[in-house]
C-alpha positions as CSV (number, residue, x, y, z in Angstrom):
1,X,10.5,-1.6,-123.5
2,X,13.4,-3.6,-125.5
3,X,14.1,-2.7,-128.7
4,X,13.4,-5.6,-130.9
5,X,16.7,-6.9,-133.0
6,X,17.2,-6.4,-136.2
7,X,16.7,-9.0,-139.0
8,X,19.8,-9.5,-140.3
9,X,21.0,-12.7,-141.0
10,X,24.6,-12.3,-140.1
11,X,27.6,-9.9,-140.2
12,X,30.8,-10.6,-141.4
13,X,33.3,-8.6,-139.3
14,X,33.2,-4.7,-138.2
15,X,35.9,-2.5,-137.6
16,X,35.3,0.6,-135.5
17,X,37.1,3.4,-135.4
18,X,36.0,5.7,-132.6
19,X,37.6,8.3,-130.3
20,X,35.4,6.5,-127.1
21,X,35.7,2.8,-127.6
22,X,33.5,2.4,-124.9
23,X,30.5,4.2,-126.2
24,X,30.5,2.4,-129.7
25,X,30.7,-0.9,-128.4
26,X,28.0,-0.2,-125.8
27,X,25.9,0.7,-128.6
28,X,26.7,-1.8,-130.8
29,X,25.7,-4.5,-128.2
30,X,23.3,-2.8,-126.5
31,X,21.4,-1.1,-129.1
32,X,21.6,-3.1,-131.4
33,X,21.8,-6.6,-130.2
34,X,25.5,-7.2,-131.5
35,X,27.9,-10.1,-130.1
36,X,31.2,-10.0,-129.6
37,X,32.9,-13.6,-130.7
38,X,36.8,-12.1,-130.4
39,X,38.2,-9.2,-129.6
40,X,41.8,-8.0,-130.9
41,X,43.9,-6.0,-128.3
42,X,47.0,-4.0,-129.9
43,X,49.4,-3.2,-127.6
44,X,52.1,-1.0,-129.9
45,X,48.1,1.1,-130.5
46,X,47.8,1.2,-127.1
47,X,43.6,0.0,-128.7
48,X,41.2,-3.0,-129.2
């Protein structure tokens, strides 16, 4: 059964700081119901 989404109205921006990248932003889409509208790769970070 699908989690229902949360009521939230709207978010402004996150920033995630994780040591799997991966994981977090499967969770924040898939869990709960996130969207990605841009993504910011750093290349002298080697991270998104």
């Amino acid at each position: 059964m699908p989690t229902p989404p949360l009521p939230l109205s709207g978010v402004h921006h996150v920033a995630l700081i994780t040591a799997d990248y991966s994981r977090a932003k499967r969770f924040y889409l898939d869990v709960l119901g996130a969207e990605v509208l841009n993504e910011s790769y750093r290349v002298e970070r080697d991270s998104y």
